[in-house]
Residue, then its C-alpha position, 0 to 999 in steps of 0.5 A: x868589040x870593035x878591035x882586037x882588045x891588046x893595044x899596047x905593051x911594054x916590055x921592062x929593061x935594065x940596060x936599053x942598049x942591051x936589049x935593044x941589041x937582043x931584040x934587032x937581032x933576033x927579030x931583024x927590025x930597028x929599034x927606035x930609043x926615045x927618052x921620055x923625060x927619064x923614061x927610056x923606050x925602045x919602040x918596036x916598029x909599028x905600022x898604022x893599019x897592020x894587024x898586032x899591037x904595038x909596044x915597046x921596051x922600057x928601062x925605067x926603076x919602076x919596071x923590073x925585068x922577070x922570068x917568073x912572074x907577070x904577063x906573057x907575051x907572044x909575038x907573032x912569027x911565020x915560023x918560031x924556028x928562024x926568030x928561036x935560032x937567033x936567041x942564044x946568039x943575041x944573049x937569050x936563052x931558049x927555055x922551051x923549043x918550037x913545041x906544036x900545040x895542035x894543028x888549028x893553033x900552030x906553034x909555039x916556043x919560050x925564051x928568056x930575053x937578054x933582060x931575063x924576061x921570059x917571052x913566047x912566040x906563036x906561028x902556024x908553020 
């Protein structure tokens, strides 16, 4: 295999402006919102050539938020405490702290976004 197997995601939303709000705050980025014929996407910033996937949110009636159900995504961070600080103050809820995993794989921690969807994050430090 030639390149890491995740290429793209899409992280569903009820109210756009809202979660678009959450996301620019907690993680400090811009969030382009682009209406794809009915389909509102929020694109996360993406570089050609960076590592990671990119990805975006998506309100749409078919994609419903759950904080039970489905995939977990990670994002990656250079330490879970700064973006997990600003989570309860952008209208999230931490569901698991900074928790160590071990000392190879580093840290990680839990969320429910603004949405209700539940999201990790990952960092060595």
């Amino acid at each position: 295999m030639e390149e890491n197997m995740v290429g793209w995601f899409e992280i569903p939303a009820t109210d756009m402006q809202r979660a678009k709000a959450f996301y620019d705050t907690v993680f400090q980025i811009e969030i382009g919102v682009h209406d794809l014929g009915g389909v509102l996407m929020g694109w996360f910033p993406f570089e050609e050539g960076k590592a990671g996937a990119a990805g975006s949110l998506v309100q749409h009636e078919d994609y419903k938020p759950s904080l039970t159900h489905g995939t977990v995504i990670y994002f990656s961070c250079k330490d879970v405490a700064n973006e997990l600080g600003r989570v309860e103050a952008a209208g999230g809820e931490v569901l698991r702290p900074k928790t160590k995993i071990s000392d190879e794989h580093g840290f990680m921690a839990v969320f429910k976004d603004s949405e209700g969807n539940r999201i990790a994050l990952h960092s060595q430090a």
